[in-house]
N, C-alpha and C positions, 0 to 999 in steps of 0.2 A: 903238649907242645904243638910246634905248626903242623907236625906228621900226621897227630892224632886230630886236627881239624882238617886238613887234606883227603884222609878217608872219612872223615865225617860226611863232608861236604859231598866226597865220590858218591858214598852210601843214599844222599838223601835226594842228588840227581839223577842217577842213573844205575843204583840197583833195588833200590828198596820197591815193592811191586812188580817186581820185572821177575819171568822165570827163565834160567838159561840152560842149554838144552846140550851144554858140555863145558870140561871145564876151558877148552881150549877155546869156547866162546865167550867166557866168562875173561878170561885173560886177555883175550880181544880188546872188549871192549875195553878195560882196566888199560890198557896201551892209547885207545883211542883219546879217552878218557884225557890221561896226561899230558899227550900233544896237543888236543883242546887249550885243558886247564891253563901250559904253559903260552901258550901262542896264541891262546885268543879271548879266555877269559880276563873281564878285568877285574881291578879289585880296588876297592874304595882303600882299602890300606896302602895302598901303592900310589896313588894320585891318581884313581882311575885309568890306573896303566896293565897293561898283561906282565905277567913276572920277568918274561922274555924282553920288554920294550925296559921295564926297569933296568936289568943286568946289562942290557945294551947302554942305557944312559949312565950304569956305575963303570962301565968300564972304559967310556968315551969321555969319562971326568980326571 
């Protein structure tokens, strides 16, 4: 489902190659990661919109 494409997507951005040097850096970024994803990634599934500019335009309807 969208969860299991979510950390897909996490995994093949920004950990896969990458070594982290705790887990509380590891979770760091996993945080940065998602207020990216939401707020500034777009996505052709959306109208080339961030999830964030979507949920604003579902709830402005």
């Amino acid at each position: 489902g969208p969860m299991e494409g979510f950390w897909g997507i996490l995994k093949r951005e920004r950990y896969y190659g990458r070594r982290f040097t705790s887990k509380k850096e590891l979770v760091q970024m996993i945080r940065h990661y998602i207020h990216y994803y939401n707020t500034r990634r777009v996505q052709r599934n959306l109208g080339v919109l961030t999830p964030m500019e979507k949920h604003e335009l579902y709830r402005a309807a």
